[in-house]
N, CA and C of each residue as an Amber inpcrd file, in Angstrom:
protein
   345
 164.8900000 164.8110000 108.0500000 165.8600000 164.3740000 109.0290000
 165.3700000 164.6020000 110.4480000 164.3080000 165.0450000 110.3330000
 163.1600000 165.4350000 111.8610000 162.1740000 164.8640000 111.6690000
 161.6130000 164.5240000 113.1400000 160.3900000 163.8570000 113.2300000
 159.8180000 164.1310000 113.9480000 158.4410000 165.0670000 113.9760000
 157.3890000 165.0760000 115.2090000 157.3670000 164.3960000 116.0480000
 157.5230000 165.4130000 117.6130000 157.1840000 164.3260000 119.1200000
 158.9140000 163.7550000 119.3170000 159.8580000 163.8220000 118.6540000
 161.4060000 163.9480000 118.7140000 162.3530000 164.5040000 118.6910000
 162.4700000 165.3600000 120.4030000 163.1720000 166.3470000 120.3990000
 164.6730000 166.1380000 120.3080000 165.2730000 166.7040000 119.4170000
 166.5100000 166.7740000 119.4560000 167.4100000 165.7930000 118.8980000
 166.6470000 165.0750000 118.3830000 166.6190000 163.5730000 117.1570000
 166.5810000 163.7720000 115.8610000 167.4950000 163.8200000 115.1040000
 168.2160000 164.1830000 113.8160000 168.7330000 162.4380000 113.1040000
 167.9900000 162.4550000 111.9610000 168.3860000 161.2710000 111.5050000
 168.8700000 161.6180000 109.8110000 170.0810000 161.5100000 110.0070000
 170.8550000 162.2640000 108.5360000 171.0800000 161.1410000 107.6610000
 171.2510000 159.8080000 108.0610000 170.4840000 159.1430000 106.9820000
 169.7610000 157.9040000 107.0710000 168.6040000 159.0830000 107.0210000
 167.5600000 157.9690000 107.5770000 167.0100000 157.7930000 106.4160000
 165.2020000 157.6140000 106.8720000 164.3330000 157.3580000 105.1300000
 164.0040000 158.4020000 104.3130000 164.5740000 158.0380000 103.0410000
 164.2410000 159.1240000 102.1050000 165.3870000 160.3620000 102.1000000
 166.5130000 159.4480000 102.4410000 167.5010000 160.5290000 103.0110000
 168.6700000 160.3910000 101.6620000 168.8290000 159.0920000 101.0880000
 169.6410000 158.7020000  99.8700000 169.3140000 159.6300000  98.9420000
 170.5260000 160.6630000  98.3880000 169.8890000 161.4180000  97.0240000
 170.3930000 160.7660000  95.7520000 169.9700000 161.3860000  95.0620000
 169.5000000 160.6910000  93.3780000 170.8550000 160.5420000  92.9990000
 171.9160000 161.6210000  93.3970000 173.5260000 161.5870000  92.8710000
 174.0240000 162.3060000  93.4890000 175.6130000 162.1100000  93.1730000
 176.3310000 162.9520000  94.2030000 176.9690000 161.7170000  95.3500000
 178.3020000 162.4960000  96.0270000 179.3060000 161.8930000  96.2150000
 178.4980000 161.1320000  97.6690000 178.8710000 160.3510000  97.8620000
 178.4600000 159.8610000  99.9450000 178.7820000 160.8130000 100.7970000
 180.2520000 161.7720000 100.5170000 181.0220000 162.0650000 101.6060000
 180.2840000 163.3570000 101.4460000 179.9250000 163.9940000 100.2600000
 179.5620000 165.3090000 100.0570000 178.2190000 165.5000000 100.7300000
 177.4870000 164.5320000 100.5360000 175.9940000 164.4530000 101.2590000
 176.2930000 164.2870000 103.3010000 177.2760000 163.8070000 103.4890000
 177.2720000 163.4430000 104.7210000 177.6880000 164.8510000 105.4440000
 178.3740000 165.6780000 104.3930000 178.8410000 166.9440000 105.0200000
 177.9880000 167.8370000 105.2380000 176.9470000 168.1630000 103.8620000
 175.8840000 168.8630000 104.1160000 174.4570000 168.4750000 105.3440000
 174.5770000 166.8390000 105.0560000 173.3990000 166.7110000 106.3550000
 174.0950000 167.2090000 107.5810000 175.4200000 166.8700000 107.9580000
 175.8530000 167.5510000 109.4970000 175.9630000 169.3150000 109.5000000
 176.1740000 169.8000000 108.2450000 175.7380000 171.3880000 108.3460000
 174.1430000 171.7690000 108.6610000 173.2920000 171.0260000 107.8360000
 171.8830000 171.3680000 108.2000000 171.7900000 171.1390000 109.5870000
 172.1630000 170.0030000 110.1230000 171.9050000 169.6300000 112.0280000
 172.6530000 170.5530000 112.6500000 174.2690000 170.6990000 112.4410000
 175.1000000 172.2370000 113.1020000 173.6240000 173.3690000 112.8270000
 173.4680000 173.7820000 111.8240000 172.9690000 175.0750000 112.0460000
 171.8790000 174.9060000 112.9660000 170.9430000 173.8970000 112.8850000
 169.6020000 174.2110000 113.3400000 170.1010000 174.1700000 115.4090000
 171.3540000 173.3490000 115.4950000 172.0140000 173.3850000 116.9530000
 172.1880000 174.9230000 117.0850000 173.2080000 175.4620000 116.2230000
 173.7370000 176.8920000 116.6800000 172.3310000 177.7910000 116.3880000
 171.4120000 177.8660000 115.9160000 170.6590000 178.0580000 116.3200000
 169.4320000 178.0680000 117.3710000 169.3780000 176.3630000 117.7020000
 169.1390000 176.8290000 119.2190000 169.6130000 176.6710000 120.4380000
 171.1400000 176.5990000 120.0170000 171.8590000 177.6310000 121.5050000
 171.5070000 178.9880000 121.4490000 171.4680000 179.3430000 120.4610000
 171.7120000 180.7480000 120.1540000 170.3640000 181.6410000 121.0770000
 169.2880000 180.8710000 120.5090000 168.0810000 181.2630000 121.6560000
 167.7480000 180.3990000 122.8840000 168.7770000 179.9710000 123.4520000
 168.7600000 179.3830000 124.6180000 167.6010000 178.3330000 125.1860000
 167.3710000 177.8640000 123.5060000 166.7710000 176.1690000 123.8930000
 167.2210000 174.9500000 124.3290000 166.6820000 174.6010000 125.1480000
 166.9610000 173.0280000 125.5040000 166.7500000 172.2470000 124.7540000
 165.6140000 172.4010000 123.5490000 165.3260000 171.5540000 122.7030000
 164.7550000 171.5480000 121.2780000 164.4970000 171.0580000 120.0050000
 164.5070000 171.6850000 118.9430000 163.7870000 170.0390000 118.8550000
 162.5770000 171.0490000 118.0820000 161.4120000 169.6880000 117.6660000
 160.7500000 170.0480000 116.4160000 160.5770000 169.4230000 115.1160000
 160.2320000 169.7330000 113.8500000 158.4210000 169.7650000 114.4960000
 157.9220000 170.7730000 113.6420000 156.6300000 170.8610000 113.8510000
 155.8620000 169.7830000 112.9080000 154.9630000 169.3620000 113.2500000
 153.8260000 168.1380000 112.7980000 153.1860000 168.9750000 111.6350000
 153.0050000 169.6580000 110.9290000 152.2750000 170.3220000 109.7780000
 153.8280000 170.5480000 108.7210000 154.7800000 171.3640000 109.0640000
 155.6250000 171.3770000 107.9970000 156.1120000 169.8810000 107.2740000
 156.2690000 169.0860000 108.2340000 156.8920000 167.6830000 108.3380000
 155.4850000 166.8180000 107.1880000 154.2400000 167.3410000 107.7270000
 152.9160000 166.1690000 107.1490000 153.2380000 167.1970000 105.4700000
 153.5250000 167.9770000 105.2470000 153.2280000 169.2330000 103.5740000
 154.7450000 168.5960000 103.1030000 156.1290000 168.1760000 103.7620000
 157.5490000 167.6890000 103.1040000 156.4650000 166.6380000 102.6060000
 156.4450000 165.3380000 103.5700000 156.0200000 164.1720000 103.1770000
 154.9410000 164.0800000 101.7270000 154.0110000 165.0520000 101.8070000
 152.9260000 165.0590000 100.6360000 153.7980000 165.2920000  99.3490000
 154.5020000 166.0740000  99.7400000 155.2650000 167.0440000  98.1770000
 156.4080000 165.7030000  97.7310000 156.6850000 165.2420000  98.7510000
 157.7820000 164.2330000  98.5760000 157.2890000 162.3090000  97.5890000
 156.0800000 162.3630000  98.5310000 155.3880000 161.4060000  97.8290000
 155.0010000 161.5060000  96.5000000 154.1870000 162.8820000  96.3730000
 154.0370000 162.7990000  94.6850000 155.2970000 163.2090000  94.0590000
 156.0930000 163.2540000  94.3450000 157.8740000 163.6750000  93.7120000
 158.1780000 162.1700000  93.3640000 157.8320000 161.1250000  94.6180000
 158.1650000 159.8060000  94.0630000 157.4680000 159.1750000  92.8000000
 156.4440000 159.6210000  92.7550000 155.4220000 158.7080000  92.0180000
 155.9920000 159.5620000  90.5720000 156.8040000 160.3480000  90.5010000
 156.5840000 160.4710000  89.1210000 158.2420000 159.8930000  88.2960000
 159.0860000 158.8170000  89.5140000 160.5850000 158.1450000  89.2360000
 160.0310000 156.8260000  88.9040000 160.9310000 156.2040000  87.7610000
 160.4160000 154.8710000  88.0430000 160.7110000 154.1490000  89.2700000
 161.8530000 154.2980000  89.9720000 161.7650000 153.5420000  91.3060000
 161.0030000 153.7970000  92.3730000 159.9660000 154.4220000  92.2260000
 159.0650000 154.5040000  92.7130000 157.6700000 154.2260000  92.4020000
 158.0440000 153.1640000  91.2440000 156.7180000 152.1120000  90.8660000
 156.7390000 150.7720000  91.0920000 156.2840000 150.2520000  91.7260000
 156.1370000 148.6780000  92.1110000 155.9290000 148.0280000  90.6350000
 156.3280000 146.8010000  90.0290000 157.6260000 146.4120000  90.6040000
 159.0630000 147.1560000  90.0930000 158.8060000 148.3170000  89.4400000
 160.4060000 148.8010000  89.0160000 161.2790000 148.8790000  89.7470000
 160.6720000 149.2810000  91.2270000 161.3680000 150.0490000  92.5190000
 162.2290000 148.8090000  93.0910000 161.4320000 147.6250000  92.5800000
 162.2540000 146.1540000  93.3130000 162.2620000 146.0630000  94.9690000
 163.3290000 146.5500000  95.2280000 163.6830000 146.2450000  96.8490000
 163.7180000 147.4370000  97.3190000 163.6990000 148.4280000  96.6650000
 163.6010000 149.8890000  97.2790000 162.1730000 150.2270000  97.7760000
 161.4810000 149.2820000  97.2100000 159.8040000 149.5900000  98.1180000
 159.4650000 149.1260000  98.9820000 158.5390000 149.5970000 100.0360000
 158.6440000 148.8200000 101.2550000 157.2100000 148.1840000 101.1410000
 157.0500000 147.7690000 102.2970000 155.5540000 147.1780000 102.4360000
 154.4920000 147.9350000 102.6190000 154.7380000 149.1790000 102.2650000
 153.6520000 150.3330000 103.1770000 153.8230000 151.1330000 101.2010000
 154.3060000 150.4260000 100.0990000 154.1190000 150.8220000  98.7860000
 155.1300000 152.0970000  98.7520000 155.6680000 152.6620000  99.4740000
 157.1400000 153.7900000  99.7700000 158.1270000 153.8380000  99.1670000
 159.0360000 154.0360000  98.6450000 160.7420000 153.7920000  98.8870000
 161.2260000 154.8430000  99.8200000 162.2620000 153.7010000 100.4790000
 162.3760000 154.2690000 102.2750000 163.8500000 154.8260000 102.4300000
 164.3040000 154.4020000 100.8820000 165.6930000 155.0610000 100.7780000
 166.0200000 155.9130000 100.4830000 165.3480000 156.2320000  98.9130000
 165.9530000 157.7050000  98.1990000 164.9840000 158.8040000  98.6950000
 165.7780000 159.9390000  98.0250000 165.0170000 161.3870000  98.1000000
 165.0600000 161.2410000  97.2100000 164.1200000 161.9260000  96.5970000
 163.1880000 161.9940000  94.9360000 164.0320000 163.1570000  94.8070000
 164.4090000 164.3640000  95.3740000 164.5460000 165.5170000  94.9630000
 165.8180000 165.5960000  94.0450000 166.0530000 166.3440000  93.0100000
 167.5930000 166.3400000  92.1750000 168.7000000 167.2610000  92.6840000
 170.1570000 166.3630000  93.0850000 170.5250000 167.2990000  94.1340000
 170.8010000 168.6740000  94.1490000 170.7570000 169.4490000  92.8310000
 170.8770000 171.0810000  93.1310000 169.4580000 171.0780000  94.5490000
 168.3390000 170.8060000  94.0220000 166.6670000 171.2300000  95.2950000
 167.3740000 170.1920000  96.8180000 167.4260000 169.2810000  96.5420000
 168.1570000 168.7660000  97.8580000 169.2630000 169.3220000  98.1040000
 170.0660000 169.7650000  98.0630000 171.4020000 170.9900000  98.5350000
 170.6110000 172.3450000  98.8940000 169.6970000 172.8580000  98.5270000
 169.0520000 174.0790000  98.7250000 168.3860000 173.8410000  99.8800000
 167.5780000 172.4810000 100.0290000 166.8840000 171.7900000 100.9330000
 167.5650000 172.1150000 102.5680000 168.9100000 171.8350000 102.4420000
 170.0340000 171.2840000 103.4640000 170.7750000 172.6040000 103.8900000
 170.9610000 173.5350000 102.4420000 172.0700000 174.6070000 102.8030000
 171.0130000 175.1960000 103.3740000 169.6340000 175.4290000 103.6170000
 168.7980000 176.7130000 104.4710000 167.5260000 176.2660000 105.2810000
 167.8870000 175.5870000 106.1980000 166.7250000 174.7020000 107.0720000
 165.7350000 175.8630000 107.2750000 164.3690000 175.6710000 107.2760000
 163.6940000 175.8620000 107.8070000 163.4850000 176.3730000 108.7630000
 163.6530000 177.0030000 109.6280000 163.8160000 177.4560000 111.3690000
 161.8380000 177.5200000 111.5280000 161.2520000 178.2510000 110.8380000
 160.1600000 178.2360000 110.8350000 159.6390000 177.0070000 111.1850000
 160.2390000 175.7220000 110.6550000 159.8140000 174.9600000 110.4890000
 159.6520000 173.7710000 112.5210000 160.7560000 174.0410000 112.7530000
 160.6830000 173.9650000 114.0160000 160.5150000 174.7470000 115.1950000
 159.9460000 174.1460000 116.4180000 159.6750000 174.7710000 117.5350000
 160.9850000 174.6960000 118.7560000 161.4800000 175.6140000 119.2970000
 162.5110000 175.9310000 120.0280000 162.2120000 176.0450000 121.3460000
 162.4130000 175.2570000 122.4120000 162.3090000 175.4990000 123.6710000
 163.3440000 175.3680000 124.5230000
């Protein structure tokens, strides 16, 4: 829901943001808790700005990709319209939502830089 070089830019459902199951409303609650915390966190240390670091973000993406390759919608042509032109699916999260809820209920802080 972060992207290197985008401070303060939270995209809760963006790509790869659709999980496998589970309600719309329930997912929409937990992505705005993961963005609340990582905010009250940096008010809390009196940042202006909160930017996902370029190495945690490039190790999600790797772990995430081979997570896809092992769904069928994440085989051309099973995936149909869920694949993009870059061979992706740009919708779902591979993860099963107990690991995506774990994902969401305890961001990373490590993971971003606070200024």
């Amino acid at each position: 829901m972060s992207y290197p070089d985008f401070p303060n830019f939270f995209s809760c459902y963006g790509p790869n943001s659709h999980p496998r199951s589970g309600a719309f409303h329930i997912w929409t609650e937990m992505w705005a808790c993961y963005v609340s915390s990582l905010i009250v966190t940096s008010l809390n240390r009196c940042a202006q700005s909160i930017t996902v670091r370029r190495d945690p973000f490039e190790v999600f993406n790797e772990a995430m990709d081979k997570r896809i390759d092992s769904l069928v919608w994440g085989v051309a042509p099973s995936g149909g319209y869920y694949i993009s032109a870059t061979g992706r699916p740009g919708v779902h999260m591979p993860y099963r939502a107990e690991e995506y809820y774990d994902f969401l209920l305890n961001p990373k802080v490590t993971d971003y830089v606070f200024d």
